[in-house]
LOTI-12286 format. One line per 8 residues: number of its first residue (from 1); their letters; for each residue x, y, z of N, C-alpha, C. Coordinates in steps of 0.05 Angstrom, whole numbers, m for minus. Example, Ala and Ser with C-alpha at 12.3 -4.5 7.8 and 13.67 -1.06 7.14 Angstrom:
BEGIN
1> as> 264,m114,156,246,m90,156,264,m66,156  257,m45,142,273,m21,143,258,1,157 $
END
This chain:
BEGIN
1> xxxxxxxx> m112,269,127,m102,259,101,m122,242,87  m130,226,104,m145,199,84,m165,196,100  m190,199,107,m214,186,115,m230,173,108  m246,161,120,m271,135,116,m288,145,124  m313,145,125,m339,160,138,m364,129,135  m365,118,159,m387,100,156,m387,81,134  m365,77,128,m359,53,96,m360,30,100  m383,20,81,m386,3,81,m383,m28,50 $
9> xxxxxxxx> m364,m37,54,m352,m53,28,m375,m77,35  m372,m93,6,m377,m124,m1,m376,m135,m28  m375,m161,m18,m370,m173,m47,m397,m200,m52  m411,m186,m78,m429,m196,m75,m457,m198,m56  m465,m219,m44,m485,m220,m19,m467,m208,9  m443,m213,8,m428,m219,39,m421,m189,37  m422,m178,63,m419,m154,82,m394,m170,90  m367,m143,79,m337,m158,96,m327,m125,108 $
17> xxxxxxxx> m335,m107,108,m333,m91,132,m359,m71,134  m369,m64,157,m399,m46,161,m384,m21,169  m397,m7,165,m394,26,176,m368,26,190  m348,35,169,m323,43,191,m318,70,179  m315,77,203,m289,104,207,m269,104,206  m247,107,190,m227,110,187,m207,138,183  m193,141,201,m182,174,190,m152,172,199  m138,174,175,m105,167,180,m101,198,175 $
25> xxxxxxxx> m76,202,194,m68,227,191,m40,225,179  m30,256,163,m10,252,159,17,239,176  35,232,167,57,216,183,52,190,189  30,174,186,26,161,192,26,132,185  36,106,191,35,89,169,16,63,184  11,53,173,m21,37,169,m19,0,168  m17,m12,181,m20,m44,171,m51,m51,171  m57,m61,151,m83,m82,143,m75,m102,146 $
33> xxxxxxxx> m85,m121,168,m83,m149,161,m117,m157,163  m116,m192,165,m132,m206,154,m128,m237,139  m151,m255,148,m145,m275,136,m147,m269,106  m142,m288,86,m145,m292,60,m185,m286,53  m190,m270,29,m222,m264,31,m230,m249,54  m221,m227,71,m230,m223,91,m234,m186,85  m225,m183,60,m234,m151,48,m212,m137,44  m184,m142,42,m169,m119,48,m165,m111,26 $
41> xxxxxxxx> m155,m121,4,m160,m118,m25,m180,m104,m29  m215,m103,m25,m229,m86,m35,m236,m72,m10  m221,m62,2,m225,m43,17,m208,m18,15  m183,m37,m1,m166,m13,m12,m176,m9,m39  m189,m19,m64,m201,m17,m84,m213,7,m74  m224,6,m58,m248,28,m47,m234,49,m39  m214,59,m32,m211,78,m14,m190,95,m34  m185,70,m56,m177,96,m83,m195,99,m103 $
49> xxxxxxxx> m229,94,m105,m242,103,m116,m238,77,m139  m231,61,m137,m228,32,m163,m254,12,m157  m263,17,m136,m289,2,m137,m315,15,m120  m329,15,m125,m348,19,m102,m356,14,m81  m363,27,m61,m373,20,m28,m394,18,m30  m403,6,m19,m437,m3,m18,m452,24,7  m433,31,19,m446,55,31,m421,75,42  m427,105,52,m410,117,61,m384,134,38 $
57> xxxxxxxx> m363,139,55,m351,165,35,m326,161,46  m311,179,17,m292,176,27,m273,195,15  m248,211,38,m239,236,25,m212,231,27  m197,250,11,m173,247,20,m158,279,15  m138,284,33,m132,314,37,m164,339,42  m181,326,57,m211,334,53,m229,336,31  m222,322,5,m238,330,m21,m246,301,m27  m260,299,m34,m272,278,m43,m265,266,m64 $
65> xxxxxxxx> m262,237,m71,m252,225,m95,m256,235,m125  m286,232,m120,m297,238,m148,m290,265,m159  m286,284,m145,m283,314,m139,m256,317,m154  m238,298,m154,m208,301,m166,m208,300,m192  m197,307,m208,m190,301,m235,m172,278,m235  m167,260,m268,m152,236,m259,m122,241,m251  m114,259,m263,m89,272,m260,m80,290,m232  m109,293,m226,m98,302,m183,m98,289,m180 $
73> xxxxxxxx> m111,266,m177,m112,241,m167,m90,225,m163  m73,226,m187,m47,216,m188,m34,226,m171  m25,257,m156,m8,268,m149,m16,266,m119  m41,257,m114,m52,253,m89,m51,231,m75  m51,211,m93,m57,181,m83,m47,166,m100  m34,135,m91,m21,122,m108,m18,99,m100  m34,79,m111,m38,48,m107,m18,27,m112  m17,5,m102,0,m17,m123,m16,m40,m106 $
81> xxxxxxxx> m23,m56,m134,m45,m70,m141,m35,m97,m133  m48,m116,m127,m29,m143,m113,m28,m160,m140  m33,m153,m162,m30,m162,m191,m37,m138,m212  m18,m154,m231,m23,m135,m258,m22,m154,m282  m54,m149,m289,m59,m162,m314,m50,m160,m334  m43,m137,m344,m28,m127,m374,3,m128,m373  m1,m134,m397,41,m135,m397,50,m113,m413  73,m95,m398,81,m84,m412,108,m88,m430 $
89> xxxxxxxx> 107,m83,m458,127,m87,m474,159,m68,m472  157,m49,m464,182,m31,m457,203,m42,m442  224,m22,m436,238,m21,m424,228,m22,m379  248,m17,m371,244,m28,m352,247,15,m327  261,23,m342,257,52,m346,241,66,m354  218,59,m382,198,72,m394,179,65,m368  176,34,m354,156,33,m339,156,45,m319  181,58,m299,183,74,m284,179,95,m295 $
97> xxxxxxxx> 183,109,m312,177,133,m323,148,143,m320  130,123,m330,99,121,m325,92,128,m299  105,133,m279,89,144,m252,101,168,m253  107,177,m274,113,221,m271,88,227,m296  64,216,m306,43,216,m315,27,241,m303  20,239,m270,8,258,m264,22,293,m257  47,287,m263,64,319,m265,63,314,m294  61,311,m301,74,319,m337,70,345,m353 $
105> xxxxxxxx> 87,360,m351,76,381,m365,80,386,m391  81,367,m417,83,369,m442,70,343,m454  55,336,m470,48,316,m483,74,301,m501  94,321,m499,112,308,m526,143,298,m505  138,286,m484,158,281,m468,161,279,m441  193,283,m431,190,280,m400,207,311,m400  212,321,m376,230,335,m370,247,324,m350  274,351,m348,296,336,m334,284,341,m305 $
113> xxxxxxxx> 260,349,m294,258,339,m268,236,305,m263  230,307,m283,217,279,m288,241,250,m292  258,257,m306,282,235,m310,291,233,m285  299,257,m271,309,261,m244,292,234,m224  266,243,m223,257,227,m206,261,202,m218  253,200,m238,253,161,m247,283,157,m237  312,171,m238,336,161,m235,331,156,m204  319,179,m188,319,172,m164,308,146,m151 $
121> xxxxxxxx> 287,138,m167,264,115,m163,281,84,m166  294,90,m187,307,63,m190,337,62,m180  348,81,m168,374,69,m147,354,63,m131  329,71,m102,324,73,m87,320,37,m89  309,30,m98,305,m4,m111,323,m20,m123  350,m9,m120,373,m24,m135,366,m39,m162  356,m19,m185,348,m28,m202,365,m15,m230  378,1,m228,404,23,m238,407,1,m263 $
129> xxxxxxxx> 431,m19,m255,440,m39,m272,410,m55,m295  394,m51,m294,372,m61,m303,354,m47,m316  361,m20,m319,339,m1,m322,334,m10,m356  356,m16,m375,345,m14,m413,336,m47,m413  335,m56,m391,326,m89,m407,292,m84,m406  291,m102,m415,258,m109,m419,249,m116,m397  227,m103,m391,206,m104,m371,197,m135,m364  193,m145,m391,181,m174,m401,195,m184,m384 $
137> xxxxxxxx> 222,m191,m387,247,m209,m384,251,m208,m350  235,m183,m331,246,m182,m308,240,m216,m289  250,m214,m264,230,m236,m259,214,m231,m226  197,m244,m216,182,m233,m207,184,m211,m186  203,m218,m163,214,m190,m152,222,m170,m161  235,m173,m191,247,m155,m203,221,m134,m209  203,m139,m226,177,m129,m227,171,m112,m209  169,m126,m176,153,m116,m161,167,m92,m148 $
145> xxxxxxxx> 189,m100,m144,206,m73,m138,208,m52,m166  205,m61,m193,197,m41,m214,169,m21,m204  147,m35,m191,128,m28,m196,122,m14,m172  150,m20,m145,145,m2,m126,157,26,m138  182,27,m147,198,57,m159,185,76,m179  168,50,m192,138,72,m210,119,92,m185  124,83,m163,108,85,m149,126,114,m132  144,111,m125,159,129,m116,173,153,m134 $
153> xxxxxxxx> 176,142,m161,166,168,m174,145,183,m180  128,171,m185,99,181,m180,96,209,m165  108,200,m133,106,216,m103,75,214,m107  59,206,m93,35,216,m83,33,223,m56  12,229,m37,14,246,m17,9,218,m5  m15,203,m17,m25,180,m2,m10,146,m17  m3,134,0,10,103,m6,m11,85,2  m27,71,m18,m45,40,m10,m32,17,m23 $
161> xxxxxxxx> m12,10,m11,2,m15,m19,m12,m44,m8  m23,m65,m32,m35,m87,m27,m6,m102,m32  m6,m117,m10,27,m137,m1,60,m125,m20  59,m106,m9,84,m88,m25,107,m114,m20  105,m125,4,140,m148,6,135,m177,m13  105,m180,m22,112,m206,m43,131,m209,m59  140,m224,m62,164,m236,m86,187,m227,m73  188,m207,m53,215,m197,m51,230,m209,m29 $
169> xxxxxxxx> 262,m212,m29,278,m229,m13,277,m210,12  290,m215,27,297,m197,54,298,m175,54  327,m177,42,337,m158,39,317,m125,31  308,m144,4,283,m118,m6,264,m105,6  253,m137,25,230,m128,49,235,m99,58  261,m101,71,266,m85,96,272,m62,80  290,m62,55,292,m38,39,265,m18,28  243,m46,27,210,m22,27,202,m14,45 $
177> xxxxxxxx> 209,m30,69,187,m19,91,210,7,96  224,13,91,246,37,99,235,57,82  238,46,60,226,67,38,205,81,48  182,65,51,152,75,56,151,93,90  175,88,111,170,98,121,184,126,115  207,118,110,214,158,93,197,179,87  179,154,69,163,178,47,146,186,66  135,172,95,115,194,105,119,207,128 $
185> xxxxxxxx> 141,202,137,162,215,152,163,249,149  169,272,170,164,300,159,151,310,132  134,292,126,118,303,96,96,300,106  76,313,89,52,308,90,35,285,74  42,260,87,45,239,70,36,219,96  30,206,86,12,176,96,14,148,83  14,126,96,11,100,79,m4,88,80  m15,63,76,m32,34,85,m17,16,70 $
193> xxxxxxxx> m7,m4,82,5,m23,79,m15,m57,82  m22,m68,66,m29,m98,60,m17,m116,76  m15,m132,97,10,m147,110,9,m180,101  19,m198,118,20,m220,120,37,m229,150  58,m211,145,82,m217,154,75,m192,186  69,m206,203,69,m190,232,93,m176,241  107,m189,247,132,m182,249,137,m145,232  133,m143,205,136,m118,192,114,m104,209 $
201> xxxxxxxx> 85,m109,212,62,m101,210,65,m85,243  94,m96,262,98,m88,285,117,m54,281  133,m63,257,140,m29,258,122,m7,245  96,m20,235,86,m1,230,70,25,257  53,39,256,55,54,280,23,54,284  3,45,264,m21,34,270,m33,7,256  m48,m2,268,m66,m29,251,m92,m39,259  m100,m44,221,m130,m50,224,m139,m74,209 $
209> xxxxxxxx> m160,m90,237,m159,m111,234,m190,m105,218  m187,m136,194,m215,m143,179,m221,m165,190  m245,m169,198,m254,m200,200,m264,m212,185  m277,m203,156,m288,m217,142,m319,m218,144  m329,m209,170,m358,m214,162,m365,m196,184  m357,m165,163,m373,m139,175,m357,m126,184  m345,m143,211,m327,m123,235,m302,m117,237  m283,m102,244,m263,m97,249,m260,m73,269 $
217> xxxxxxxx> m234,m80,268,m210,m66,294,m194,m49,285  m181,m26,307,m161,m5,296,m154,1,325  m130,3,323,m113,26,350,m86,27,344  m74,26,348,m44,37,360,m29,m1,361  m11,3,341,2,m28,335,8,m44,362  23,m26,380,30,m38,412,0,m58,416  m19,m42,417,m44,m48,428,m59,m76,413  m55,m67,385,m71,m82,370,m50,m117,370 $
225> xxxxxxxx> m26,m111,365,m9,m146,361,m5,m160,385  m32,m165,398,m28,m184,419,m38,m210,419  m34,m232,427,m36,m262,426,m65,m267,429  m74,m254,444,m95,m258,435,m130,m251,416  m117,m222,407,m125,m207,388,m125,m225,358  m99,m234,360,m92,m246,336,m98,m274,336  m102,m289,348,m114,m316,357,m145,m315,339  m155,m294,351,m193,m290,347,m193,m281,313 $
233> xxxxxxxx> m165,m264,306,m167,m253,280,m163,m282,264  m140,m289,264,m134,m310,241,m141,m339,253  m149,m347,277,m168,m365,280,m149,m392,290  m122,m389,293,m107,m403,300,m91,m391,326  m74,m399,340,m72,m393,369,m34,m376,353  m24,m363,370,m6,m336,363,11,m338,381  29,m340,378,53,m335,397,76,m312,398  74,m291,421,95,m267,407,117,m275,429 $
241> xxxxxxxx> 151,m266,405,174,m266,425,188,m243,416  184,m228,431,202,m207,447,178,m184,448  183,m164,446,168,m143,442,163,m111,428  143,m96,424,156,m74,413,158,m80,374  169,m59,365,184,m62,343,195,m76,323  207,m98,352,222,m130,340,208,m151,355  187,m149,356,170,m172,371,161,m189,342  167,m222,349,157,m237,324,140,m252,336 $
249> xxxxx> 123,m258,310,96,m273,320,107,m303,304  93,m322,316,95,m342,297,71,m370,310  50,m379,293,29,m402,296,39,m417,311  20,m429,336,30,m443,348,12,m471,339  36,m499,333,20,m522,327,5,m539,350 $
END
């Protein structure tokens, strides 16, 4: 689905990952963690072609970024950005509408399998009741769960979500990480997920650690969320209770 070949990111002078290999296969879903500045943000910039790598390649469904048109690209891969600079003036439905961009088959509209998906996008986000207000007026979860259902109408094959659970209450958390695991569930579909929150980063089914200066880690989540893995990552000492799936981590003072 999504590979890395010897990639190498930075910002500026600083080297924040060297030559990695990366190769997610379909079904598969992905935690990035990392302290704050430690690359995960431009490492996903990179791996949808939004910024450059200072070395190495990178494919996805075996074709190469550049290789796509902007409009495969859409139907292939599909980002959400840990901010959005522009405001949009519409409705709260026109902006979900905007991720059926890369199906569109008429310049002068949507069709009824395009409305279809936007209707589907915004129950999946309990956003139904909300869809004709103004985008402007949402408030910040409201947004972010707007900007996940843009995202799920969209469908792309590939998901690089930078901190998809910000702003959102519990409830929502658990309603995305469900989502995201659906979508790559019996499809030919994949994610990478942004974390913070370990605890989620444990139901995911792999994770990769950044350190910030060059190196990082990858295996199998069991393997990778251990006390003392995570001690050396975020630089403060880790404590896990229980295990598995529902194992929580939490700083020890």
């Amino acid at each position: 689905m999504l590979h890395a070949e010897r990639l190498t990111i930075a910002v500026g002078a600083r080297t924040l990952c060297r030559e990695l290999d990366l190769a997610v296969a379909p079904g598969e879903l992905w935690a990035v963690l990392g302290c704050n500045g430690s690359g995960k943000t431009t490492l996903l910039h990179a791996l949808a072609g939004l910024a450059p790598a200072v070395a190495g390649r990178v494919t996805v469904a075996g074709k190469l970024l550049a290789d796509y048109s902007r409009r495969e690209l859409g139907r292939a891969l599909g980002i959400l950005l840990q901010r959005e600079d522009q405001e949009f003036w519409g409705t709260l439905r026109d902006y979900v509408m905007l991720g059926r961009y890369p199906h569109a088959r008429s310049l002068f509209g949507w069709n009824a399998t395009d409305e279809e998906a936007a209707a589907r996008a915004l129950a999946a986000f309990d956003l139904e009741p909300l869809a004709a207000q103004s985008y402007g007026t949402l408030s910040g979860g409201e947004r972010q769960r707007a900007r996940l259902a843009q995202l799920s109408a969209q469908n792309p094959r590939l998901l690089l979500l930078d901190e998809p659970l910000q702003h959102l209450d519990l409830r929502h958390q658990l309603k995305t990480l469900e989502w995201v695991r659906a979508a790559v569930r019996g499809a030919d579909r994949a994610a990478l997920l942004v974390l913070h929150d370990l605890t989620f980063a444990g139901r995911c089914d792999r994770v990769l650690m950044l350190y910030g200066d060059g190196r990082f880690a990858a295996g199998a989540a069991a393997e990778m969320l251990q006390p003392e893995r995570l001690d050396n990552l975020y630089g403060c000492r880790v404590r896990a209770f229980g295990s598995g799936p529902d194992a929580h981590f939490i700083p020890v003072i």
